[in-house]
C-alpha positions in Angstrom: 6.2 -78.4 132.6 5.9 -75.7 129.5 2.4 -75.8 129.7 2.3 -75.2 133.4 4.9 -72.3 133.4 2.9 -70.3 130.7 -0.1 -71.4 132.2 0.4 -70.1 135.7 2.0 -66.9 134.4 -0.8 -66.0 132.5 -3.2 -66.8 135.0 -1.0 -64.5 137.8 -0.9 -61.7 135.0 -4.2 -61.9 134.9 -5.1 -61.9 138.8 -2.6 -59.7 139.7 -2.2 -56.9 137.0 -0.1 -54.6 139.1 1.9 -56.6 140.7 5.8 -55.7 140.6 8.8 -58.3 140.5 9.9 -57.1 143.9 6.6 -57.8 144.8 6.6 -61.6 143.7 9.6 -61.7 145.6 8.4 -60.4 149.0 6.0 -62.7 148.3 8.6 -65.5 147.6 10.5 -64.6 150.3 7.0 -65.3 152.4 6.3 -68.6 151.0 9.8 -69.5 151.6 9.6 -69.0 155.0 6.2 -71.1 155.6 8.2 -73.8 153.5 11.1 -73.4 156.4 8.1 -73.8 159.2 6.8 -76.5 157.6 10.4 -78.5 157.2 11.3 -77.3 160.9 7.9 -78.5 162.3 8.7 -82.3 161.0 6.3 -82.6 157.5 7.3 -81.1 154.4 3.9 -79.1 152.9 4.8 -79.7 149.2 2.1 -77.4 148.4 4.5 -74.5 149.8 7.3 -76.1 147.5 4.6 -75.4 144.7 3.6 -71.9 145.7 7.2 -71.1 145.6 7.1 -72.4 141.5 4.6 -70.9 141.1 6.1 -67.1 142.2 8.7 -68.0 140.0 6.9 -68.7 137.0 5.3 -65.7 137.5 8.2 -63.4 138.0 9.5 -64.9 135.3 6.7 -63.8 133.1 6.9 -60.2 134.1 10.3 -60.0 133.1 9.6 -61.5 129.9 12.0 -64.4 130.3 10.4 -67.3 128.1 10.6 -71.3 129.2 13.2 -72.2 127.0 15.5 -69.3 128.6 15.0 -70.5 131.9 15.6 -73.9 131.5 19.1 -73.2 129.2 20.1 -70.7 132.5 19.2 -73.7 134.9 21.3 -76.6 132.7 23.9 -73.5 132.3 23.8 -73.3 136.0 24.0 -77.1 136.8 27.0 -76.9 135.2 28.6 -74.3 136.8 27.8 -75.4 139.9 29.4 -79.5 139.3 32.7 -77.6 138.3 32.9 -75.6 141.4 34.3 -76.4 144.7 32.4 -77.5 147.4 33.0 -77.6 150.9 32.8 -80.8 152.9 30.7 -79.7 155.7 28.2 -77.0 155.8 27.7 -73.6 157.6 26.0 -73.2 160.5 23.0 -72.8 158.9 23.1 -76.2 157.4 24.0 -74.6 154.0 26.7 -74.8 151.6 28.3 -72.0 149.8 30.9 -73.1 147.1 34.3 -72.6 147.6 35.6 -68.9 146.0 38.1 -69.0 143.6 41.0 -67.0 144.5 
């Protein structure tokens, strides 16, 4: 997965020189939503699961945040999130937003 994060943010670099982070994130935000389209239309397009990676890897590499760094920040955050508290049913939305400590 190393290889494949530095490789796709130097290809994106490369291919889209002037591109900003808020950019890749309007564009995330896009790729998001065909993701939702494809999930509400009845067959998950795992390529849109990749494109969204991908925008990730390569926001990422504009802000100079290495491999290593993002995967102590997503452990770091897996933790976090198994210590919280979570409610029992979702929101309307079918999503669930840990419980806020008071």
């Amino acid at each position: 997965m190393e290889k494949l994060f530095k490789t796709w943010g130097s290809w994106a670099s490369t291919q889209f020189p002037n591109q900003t982070t808020v950019g890749k994130v309007n564009h995330l935000s896009k790729e998001v939503a065909e993701l939702k389209e494809s999930i509400e239309k009845g067959k998950i397009d795992i390529v849109e699961i990749a494109d969204c990676f991908g925008l990730l890897f390569s926001i990422c590499d504009i802000e100079k945040i290495d491999y290593l760094s993002l995967k102590k920040a997503i452990e770091d955050k897996l933790i976090i999130n198994k210590n919280r508290d979570w409610p029992k049913t979702p929101e309307s939305d079918g999503s669930y937003l840990h419980i806020k400590s008071k």
